[in-house]
DOLOVEX-982831 format. One record per residue: residue in three letters; x, y, z of N, C-alpha, C in turn. Coordinates in nm, 4 decimals. Each point is the difference from the previous one (the first is absolute). Layout:
{rec Ala; {X; Y; Z}; {X; Y; Z}; {X; Y; Z}};
...
***
This chain:
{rec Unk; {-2.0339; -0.8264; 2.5073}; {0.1102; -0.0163; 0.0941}; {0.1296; -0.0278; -0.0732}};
{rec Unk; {0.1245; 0.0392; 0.0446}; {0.0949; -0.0327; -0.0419}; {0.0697; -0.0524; 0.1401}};
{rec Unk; {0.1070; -0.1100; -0.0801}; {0.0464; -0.0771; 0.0858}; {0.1751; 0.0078; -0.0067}};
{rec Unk; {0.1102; 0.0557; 0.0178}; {0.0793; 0.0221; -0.0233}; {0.0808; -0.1515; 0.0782}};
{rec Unk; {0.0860; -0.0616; -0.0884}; {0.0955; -0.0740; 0.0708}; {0.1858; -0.0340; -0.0513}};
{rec Unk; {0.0756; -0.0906; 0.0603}; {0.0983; -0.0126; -0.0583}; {0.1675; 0.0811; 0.0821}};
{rec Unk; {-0.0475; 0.0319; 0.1058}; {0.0870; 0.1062; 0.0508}; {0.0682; -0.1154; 0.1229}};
{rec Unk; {0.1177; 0.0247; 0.0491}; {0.1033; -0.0739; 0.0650}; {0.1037; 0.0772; 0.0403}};
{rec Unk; {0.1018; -0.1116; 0.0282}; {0.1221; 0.0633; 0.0329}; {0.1194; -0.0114; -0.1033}};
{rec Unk; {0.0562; 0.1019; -0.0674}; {0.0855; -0.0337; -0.0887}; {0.1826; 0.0900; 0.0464}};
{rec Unk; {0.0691; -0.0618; -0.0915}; {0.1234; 0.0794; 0.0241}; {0.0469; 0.1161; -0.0393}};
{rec Unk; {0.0483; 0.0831; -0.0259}; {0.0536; 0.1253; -0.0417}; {-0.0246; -0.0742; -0.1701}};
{rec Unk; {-0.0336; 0.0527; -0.1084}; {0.0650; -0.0455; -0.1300}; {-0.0872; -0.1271; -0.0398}};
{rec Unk; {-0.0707; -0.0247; 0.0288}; {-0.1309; -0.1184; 0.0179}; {-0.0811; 0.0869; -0.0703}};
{rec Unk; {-0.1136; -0.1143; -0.0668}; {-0.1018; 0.0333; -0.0206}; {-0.1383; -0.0856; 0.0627}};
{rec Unk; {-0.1007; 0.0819; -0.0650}; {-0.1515; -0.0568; 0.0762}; {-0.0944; 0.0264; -0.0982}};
{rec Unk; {-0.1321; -0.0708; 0.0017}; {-0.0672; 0.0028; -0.0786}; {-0.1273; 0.0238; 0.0762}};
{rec Unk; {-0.0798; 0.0987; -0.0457}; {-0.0992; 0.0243; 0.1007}; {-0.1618; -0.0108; -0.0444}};
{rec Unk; {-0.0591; -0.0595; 0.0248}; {-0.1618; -0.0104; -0.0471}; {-0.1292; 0.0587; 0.0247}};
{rec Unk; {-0.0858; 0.0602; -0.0801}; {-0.0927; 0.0860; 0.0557}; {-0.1395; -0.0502; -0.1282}};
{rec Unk; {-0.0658; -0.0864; 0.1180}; {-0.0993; -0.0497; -0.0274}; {-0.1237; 0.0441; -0.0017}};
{rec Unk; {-0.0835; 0.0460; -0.0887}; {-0.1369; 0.0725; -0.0226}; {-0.1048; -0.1074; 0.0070}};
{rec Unk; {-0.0736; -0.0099; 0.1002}; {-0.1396; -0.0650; 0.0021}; {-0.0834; 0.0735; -0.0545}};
{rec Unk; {-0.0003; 0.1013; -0.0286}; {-0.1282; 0.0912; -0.1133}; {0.0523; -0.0047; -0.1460}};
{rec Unk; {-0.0938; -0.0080; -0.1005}; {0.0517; 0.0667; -0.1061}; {0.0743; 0.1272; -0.0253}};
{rec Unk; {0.1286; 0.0096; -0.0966}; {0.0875; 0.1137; 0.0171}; {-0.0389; 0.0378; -0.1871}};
{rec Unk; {-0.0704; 0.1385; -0.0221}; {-0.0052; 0.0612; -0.0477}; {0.1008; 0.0454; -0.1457}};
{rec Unk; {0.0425; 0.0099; -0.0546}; {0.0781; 0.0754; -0.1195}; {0.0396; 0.1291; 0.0485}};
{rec Unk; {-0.1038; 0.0815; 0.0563}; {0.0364; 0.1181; 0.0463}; {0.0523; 0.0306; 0.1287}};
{rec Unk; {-0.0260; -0.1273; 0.0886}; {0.0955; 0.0308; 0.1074}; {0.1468; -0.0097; 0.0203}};
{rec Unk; {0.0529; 0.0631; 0.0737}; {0.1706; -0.0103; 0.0409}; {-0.0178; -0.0241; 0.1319}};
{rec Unk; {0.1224; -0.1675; -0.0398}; {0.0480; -0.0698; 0.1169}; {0.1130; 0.0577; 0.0853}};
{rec Unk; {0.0676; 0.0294; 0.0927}; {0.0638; 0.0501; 0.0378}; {0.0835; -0.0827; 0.1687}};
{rec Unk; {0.1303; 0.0128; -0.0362}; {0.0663; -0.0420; 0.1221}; {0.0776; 0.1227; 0.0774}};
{rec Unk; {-0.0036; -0.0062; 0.1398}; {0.0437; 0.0922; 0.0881}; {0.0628; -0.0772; 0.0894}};
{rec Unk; {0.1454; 0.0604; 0.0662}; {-0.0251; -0.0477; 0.1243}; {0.0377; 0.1071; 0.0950}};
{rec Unk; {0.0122; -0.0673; 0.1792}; {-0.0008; 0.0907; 0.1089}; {0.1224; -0.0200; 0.0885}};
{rec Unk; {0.1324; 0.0411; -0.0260}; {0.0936; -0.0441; 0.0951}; {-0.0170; 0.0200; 0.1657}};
{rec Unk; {0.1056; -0.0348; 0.0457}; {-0.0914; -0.0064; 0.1438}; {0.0418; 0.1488; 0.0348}};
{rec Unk; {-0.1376; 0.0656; 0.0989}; {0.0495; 0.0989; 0.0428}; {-0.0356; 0.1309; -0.1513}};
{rec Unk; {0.0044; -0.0499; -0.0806}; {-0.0149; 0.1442; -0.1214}; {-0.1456; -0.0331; -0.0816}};
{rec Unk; {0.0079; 0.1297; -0.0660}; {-0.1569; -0.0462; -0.1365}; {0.0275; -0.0643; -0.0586}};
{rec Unk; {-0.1324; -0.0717; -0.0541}; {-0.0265; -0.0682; -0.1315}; {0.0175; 0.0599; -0.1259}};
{rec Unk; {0.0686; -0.0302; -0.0785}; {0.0814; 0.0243; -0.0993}; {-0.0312; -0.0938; -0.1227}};
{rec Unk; {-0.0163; 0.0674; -0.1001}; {-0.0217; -0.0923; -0.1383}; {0.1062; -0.0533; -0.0439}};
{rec Unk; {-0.0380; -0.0695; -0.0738}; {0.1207; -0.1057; -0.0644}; {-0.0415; -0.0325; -0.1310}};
{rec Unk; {-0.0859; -0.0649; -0.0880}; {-0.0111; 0.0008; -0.0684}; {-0.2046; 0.0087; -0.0204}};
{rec Unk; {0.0176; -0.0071; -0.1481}; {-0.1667; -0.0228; -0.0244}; {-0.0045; -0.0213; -0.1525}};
{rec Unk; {-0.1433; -0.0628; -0.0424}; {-0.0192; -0.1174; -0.1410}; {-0.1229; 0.0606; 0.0004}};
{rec Unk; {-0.0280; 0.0526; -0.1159}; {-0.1558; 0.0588; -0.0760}; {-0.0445; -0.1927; -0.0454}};
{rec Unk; {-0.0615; -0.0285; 0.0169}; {-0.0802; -0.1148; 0.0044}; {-0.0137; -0.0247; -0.1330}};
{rec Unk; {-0.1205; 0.0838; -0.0730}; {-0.0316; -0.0465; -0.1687}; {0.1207; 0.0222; -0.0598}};
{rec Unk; {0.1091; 0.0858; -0.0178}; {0.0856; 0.0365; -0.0762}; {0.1285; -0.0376; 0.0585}};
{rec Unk; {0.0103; -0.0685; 0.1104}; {0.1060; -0.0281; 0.0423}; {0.1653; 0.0698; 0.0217}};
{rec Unk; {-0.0514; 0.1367; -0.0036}; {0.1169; 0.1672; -0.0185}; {0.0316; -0.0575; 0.1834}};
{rec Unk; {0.1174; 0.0359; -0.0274}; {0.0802; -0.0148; 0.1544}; {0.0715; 0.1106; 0.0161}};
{rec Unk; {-0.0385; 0.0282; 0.1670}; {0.0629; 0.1232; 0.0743}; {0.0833; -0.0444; 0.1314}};
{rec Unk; {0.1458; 0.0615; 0.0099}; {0.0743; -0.0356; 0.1387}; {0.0684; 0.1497; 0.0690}};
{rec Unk; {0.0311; -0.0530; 0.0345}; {0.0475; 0.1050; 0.1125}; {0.1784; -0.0011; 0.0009}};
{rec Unk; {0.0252; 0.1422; -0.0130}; {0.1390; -0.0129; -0.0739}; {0.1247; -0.0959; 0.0958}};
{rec Unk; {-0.0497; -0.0381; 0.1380}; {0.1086; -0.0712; 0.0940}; {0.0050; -0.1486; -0.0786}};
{rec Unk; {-0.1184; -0.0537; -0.0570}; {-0.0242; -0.1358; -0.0607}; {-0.0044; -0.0445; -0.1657}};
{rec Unk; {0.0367; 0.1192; -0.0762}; {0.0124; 0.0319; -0.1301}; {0.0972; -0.0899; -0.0487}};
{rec Unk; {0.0015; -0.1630; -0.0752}; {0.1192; -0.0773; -0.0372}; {0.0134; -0.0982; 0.0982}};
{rec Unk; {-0.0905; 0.0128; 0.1229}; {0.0169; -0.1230; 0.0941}; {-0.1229; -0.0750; 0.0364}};
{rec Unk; {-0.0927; 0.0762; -0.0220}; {-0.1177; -0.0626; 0.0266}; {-0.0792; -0.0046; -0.1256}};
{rec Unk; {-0.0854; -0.1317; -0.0237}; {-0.0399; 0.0097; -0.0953}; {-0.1884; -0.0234; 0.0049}};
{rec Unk; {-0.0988; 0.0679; -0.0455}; {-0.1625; -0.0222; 0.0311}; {-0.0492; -0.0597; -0.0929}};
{rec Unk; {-0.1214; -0.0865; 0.0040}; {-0.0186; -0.0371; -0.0747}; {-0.1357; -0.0918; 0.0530}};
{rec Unk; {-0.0906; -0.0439; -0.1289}; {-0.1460; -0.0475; 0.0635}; {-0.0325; -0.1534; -0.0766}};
{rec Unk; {-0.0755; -0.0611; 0.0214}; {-0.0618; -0.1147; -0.0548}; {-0.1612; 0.0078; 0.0200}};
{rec Unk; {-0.0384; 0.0765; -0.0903}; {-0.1151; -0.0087; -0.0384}; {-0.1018; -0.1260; 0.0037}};
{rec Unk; {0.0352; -0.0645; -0.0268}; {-0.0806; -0.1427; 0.0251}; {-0.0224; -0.0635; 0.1690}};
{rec Unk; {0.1285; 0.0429; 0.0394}; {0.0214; -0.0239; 0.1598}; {-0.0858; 0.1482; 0.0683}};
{rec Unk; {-0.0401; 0.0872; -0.0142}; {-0.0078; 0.1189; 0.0240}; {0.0905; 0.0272; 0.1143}};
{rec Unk; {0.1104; -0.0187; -0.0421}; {0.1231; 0.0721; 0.0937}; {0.0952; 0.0974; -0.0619}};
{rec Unk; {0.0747; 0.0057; 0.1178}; {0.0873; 0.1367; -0.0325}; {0.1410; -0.0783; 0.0713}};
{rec Unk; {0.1267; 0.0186; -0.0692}; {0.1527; -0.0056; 0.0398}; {0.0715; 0.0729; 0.0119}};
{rec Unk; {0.0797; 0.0063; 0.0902}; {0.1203; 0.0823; 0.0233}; {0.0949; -0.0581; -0.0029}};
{rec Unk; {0.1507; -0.0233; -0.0801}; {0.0772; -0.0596; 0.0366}; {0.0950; 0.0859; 0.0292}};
{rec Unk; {0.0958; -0.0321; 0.1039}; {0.0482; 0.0755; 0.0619}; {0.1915; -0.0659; -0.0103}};
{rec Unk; {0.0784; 0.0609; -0.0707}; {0.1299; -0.0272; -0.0039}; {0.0975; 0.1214; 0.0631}};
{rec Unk; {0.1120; -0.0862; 0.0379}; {0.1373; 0.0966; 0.0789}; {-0.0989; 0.0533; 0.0985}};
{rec Unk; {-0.0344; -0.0459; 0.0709}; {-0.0918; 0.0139; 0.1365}; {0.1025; 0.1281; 0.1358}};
{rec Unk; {0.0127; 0.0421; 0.0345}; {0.0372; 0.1160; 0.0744}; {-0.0151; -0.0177; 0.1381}};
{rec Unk; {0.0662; 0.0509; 0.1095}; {-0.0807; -0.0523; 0.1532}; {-0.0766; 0.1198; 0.0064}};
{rec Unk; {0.0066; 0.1387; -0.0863}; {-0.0808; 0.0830; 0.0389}; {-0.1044; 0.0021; -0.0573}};
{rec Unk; {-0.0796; -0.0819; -0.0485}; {-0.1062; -0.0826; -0.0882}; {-0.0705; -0.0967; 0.0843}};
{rec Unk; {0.0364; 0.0145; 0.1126}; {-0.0658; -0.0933; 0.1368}; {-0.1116; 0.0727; 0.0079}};
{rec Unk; {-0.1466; -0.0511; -0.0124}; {-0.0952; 0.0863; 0.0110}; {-0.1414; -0.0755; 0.0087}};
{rec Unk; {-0.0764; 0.0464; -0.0084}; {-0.1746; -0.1620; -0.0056}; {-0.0444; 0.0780; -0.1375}};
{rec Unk; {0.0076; -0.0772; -0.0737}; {-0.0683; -0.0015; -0.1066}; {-0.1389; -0.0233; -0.0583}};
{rec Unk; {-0.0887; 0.1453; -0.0274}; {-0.1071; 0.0179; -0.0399}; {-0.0134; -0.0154; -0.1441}};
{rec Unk; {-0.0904; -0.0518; -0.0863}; {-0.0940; -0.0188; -0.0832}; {-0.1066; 0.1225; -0.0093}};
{rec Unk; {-0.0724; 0.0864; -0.1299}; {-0.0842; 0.0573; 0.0419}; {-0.0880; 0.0218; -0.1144}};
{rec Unk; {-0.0790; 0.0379; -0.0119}; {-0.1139; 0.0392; -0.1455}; {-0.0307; 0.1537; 0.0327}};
{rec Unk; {0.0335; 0.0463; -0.1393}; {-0.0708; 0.1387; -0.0657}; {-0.0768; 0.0112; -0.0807}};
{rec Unk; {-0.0085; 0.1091; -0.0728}; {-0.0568; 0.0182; -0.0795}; {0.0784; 0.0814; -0.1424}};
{rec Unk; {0.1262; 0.0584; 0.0758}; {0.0597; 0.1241; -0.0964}; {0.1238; -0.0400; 0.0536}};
{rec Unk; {0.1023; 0.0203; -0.0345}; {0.1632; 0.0269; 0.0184}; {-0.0129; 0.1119; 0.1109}};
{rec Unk; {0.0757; -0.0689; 0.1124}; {0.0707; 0.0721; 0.0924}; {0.0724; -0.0950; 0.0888}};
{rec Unk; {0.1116; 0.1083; 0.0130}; {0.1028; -0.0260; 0.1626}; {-0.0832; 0.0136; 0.1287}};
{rec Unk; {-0.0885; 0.0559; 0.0038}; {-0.0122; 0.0548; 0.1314}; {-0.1281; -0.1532; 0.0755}};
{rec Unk; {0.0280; -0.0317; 0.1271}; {-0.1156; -0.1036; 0.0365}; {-0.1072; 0.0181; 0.0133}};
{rec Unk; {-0.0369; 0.1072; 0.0767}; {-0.1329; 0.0668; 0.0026}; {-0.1150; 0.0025; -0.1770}};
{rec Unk; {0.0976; -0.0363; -0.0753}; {-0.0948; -0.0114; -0.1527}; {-0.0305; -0.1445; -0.0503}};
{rec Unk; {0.0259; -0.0614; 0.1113}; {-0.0552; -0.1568; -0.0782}; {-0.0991; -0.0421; 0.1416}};
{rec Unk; {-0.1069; -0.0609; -0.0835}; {-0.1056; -0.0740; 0.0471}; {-0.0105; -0.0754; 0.1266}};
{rec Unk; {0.0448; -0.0971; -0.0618}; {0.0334; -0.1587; 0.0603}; {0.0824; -0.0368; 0.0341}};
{rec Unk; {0.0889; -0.0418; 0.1364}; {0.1580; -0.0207; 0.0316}; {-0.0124; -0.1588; 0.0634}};
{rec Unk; {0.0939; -0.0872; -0.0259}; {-0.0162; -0.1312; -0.0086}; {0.0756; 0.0353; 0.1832}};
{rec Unk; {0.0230; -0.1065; 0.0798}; {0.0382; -0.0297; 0.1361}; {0.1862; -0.0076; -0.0023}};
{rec Unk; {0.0476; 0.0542; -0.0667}; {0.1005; -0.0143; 0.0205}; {0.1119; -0.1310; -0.0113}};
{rec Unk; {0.1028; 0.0075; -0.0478}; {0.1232; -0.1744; 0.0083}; {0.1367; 0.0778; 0.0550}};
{rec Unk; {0.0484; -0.0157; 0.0876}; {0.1027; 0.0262; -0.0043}; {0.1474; -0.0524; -0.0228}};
{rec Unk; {0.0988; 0.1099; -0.0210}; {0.0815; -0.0245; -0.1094}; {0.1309; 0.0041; 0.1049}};
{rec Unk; {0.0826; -0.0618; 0.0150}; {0.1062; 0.0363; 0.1247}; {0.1270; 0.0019; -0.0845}};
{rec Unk; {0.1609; 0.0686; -0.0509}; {0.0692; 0.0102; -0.0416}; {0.1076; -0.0317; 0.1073}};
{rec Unk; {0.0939; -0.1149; -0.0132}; {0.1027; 0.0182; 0.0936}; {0.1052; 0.0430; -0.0327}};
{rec Unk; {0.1242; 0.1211; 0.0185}; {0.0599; 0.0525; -0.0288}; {0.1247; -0.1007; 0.0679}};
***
């Protein structure tokens, strides 16, 4: 299970820090992955963390603002999230793969969602 948390209400230019908690053991070979779903549109990637090797992938809207990252000992996963956007208002998913991808339909396991509110 993954447990995604950390999501609120922030201001335009704010940041957030977001948590995605693994109750299973997380693999070397798996990729952690964050998505989210604005209201009304698809789920959309955002970033993702190869686990053993710790190689990080984002998504070019969050490239320099968001930053991923894991604690192995905690078996979690972070997102930190800076210069926050109101069009970045969205519920924020957590997810497990196996391989690098954007697309949602390719990861496993999707944690319950935190949502993220931007006030403009």
């Amino acid at each position: 299970q993954l447990q995604a948390s950390g999501g609120g209400l922030v201001q335009a230019g704010g940041s957030l820090r977001l948590s995605c908690a693994a109750s299973e053991r997380t693999y070397s070979s798996h990729l952690l992955g964050w998505f989210r779903q604005p209201p009304g549109k698809e789920r959309e990637f955002v970033a993702a963390i190869r686990w053993g090797s710790g190689r990080t992938y984002y998504a070019d809207s969050v490239k320099g603002r968001f930053i991923i990252s894991k604690d192995g000992a905690k078996n979690t996963m972070y997102l930190q999230m800076n210069d926050l956007k109101a069009e970045e208002t969205a519920v924020y998913y957590c997810a497990r793969g196996n391989s690098y991808s954007t697309i949602a339909t390719d990861y496993n396991y999707w944690g319950q969602g935190t949502q993220v509110t931007v006030s403009s």
